[in-house]
C-alpha positions in Angstrom: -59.1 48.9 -20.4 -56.0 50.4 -22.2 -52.7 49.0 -20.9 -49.8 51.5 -20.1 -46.2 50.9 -21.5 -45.4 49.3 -19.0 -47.8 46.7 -18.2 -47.5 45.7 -22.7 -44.0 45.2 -22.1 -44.1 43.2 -19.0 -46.8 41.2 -20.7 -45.1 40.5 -24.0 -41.4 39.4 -21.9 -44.1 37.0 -20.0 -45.3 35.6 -23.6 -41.5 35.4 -25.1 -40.2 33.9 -21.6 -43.5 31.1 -21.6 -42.6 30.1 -25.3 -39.0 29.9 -24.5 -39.9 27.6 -21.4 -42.4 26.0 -23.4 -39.6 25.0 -26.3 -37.3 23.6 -23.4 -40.5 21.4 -22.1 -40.3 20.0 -25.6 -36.5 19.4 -26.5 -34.8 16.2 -25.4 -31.5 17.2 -25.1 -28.1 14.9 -24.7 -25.5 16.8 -22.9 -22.1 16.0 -24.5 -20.4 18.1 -22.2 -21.0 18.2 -18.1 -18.7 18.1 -15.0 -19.8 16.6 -11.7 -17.0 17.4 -9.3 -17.3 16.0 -6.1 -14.6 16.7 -3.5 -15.7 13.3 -1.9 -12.9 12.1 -4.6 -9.4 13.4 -5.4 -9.2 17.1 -6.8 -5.7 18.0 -8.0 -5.6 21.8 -8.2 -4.5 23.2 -12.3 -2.8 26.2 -12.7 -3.1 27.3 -9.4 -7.5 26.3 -9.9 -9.4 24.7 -7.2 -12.9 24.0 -8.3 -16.0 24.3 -5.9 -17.8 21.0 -5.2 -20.4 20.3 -7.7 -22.2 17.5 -7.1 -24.2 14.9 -9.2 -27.5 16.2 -7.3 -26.6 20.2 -8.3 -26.3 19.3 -11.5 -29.3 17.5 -12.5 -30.9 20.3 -11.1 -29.7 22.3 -13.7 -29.9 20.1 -16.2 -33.1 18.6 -16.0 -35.5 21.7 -16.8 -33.5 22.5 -20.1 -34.6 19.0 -21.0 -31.3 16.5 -20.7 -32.2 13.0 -20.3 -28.6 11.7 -21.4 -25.3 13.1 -21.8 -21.4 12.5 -20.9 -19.6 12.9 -17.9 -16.0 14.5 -18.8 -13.2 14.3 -16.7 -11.9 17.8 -16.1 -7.8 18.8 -15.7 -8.5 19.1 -12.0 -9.4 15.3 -11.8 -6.5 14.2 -13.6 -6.7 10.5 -13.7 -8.8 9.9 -11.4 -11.6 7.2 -11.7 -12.6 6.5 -8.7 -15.4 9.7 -9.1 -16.7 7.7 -12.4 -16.9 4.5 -10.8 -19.7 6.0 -7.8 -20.9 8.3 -10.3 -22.1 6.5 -14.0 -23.9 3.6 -11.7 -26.5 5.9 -10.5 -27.0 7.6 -13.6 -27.7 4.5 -15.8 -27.1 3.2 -19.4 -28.4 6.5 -20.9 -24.9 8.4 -19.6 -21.7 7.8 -20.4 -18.0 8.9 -19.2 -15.4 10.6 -20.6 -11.5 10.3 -18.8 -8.0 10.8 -18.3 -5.3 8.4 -17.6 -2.1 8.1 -18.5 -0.1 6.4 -21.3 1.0 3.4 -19.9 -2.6 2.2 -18.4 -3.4 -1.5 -19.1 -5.6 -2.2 -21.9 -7.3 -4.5 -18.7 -8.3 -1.4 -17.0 -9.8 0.3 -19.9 -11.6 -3.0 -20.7 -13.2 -2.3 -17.0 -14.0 1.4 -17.5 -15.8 0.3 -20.7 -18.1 -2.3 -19.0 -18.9 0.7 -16.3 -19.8 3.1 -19.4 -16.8 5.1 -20.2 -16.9 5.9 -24.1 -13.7 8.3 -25.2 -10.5 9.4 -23.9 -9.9 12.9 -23.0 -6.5 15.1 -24.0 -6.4 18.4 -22.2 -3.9 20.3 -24.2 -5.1 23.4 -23.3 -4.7 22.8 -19.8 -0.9 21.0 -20.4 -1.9 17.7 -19.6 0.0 16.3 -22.6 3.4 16.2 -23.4 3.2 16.0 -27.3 0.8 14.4 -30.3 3.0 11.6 -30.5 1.5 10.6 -26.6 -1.8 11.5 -28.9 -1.5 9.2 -31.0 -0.4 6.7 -29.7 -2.9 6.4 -26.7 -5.8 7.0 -28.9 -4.8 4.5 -31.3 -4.8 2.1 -28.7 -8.1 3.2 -26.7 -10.1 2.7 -30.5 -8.0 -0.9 -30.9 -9.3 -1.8 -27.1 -12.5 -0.9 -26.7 -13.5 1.6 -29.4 -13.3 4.6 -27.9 -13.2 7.7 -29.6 -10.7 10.5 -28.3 -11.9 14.0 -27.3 -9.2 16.7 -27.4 -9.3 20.3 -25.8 -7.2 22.7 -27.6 -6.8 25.7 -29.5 -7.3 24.5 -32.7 -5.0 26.7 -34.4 -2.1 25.2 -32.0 -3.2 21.4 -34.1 -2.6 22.7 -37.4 1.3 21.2 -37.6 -0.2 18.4 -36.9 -3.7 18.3 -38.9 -1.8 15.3 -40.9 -1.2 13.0 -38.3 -4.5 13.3 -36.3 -6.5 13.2 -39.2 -6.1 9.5 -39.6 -6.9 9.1 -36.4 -9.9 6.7 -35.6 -12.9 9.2 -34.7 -11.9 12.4 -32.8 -13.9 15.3 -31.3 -12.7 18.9 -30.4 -14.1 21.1 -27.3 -16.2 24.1 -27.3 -15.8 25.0 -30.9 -12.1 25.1 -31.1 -11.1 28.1 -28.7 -10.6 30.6 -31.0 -12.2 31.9 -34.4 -8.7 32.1 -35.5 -9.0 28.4 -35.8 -12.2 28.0 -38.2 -10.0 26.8 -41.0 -8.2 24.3 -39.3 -11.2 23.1 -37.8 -13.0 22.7 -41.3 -9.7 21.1 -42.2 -10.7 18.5 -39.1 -14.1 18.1 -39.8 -13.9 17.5 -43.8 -11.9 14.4 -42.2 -14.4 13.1 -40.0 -14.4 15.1 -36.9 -16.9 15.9 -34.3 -17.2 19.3 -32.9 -18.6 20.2 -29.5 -21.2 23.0 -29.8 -20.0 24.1 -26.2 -18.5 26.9 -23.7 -19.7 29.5 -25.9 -18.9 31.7 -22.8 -15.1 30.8 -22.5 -14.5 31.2 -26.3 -13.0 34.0 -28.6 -14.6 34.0 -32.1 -18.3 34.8 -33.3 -20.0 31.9 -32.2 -22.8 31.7 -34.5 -20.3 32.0 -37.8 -18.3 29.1 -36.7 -22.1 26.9 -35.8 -23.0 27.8 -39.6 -19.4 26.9 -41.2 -19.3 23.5 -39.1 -22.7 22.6 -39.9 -22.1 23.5 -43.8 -19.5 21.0 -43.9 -21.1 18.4 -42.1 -24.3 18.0 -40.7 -23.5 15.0 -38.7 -20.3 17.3 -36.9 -21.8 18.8 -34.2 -23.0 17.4 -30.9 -24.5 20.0 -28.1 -23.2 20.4 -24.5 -24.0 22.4 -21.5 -20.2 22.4 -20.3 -22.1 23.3 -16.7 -21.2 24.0 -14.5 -18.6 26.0 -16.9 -15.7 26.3 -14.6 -13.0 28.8 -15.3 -15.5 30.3 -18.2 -15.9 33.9 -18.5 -19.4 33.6 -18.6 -21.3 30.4 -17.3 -23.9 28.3 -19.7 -27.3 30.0 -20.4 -30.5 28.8 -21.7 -30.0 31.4 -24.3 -26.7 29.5 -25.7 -29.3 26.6 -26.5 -31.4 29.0 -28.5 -28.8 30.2 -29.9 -28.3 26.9 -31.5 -31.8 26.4 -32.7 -31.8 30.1 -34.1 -28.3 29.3 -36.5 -29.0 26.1 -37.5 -32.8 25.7 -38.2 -34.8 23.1 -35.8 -34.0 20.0 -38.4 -29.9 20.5 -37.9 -30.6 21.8 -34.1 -32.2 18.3 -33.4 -29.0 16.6 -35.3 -26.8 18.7 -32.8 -28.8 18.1 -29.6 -29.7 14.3 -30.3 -28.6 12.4 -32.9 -25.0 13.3 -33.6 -24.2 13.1 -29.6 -25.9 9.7 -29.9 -23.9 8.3 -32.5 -20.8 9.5 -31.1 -20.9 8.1 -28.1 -22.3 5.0 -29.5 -26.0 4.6 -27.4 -28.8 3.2 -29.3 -31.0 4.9 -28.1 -32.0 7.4 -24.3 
């Protein structure tokens, strides 16, 4: 029986959409990048932004048929320092998960002795959301975080806005940068960050301005060991949301060995789990 156009077409998305489901059966992905926002817990509004509740159950299932088993949790400008959301939360999701917050520059080294024994890994600056006053508040809070407990810092900025100061963060004990840096006007000061030791979050490829796959290729060039996947779901405030297709789109640019550095091992290492 001869099959019109249509029925061949129809057939062959069916093949291409059962291989691409079949690939996501088969990945083990950690999610360096997630936001559970659950108005249970204080929501300060940013810029004028409310978020919609997203809660831990909404998420995982999202999250779950791409293949996460593990990720972080990262406070977002609209939780400001909150902690009280990470406290319910990183119990119920277990040793495989980790947190990512806020809080301000005079918190005792006791209580970020106590969010490390619930799980919290890094310290997030939200410069692109005016959170921080300056890169001397940086500096000096991330210094203190690594002396503590080890934490590394995560920063969200423009990275074109850190090149005055590419000298002074540099020496900072282990940094990361969000989704790629913002803007493709940024690749070299981003190579500049991760010749010294940076990480960079392959993430939010929908709220960026640069060619994605360019900047994927130039990081991984420089370092292998730079790049750790994230979903950014549920991608508040993003022109376009997380899609399957951004994980592809990974695998695609960097070959499967360097995918499975970016989805795995990197995150892994950076946030300091044996194992998931």
């Amino acid at each position: 029986m001869r099959l019109t156009r249509r029925e061949f077409l129809a057939g062959g998305a069916a093949v291409a959409l059962s291989a691409t489901s079949g690939r996501a059966q088969q990945r083990r992905l950690f999610d360096s990048h997630c936001h559970i926002i659950d108005h249970r817990f204080p929501i300060v509004p940013n810029q004028g932004y409310t978020p919609p509740n997203f809660p831990l159950e909404d998420y995982l299932a999202q999250a779950k048929p791409l293949g996460v088993v593990a990720g972080a949790v990262v406070s977002g400008s609209f939780q400001a320092n909150d902690q009280t959301y990470l406290m319910d939360l990183l119990p119920k999701l277990g040793p495989a998960w980790v947190g990512v917050t806020q809080i301000p520059n005079d918190y005792p080294d006791a209580e970020i002795a106590r969010l490390d024994a619930l799980g919290v890994r890094a310290v997030r600056f939200n410069v692109f959301r005016g959170r921080i006053d300056s890169v001397d508040d940086i500096v000096a809070l991330a210094t203190r975080c690594h002396s503590v407990v080890g934490w590394h810092s995560e920063i969200y900025a423009d990275a074109a806005a850190l090149k005055p100061h590419i000298d002074r963060l540099a020496k900072l004990p282990k940094l990361s940068i969000d989704h790629l840096g913002m803007n493709g006007e940024g690749l070299p000061v981003l190579l500049d960050l991760v010749a010294a030791g940076w990480k960079v979050k392959a993430t939010g490829f929908g709220r960026v301005k640069m060619d994605v796959p360019k900047v994927l290729e130039a990081v991984a060039k420089k370092s292998p060991d730079a790049l750790v996947f994230g979903t950014d779901i549920p991608s508040t405030r993003a022109a376009r949301p997380f899609e399957t297709a951004d994980i592809d789109l990974i695998e695609r640019v960097l070959g499967r060995e360097l995918a499975q550095k970016a989805f795995w091992v990197n995150p892994l290492a950076l946030y300091r789990i044996k194992d998931a």
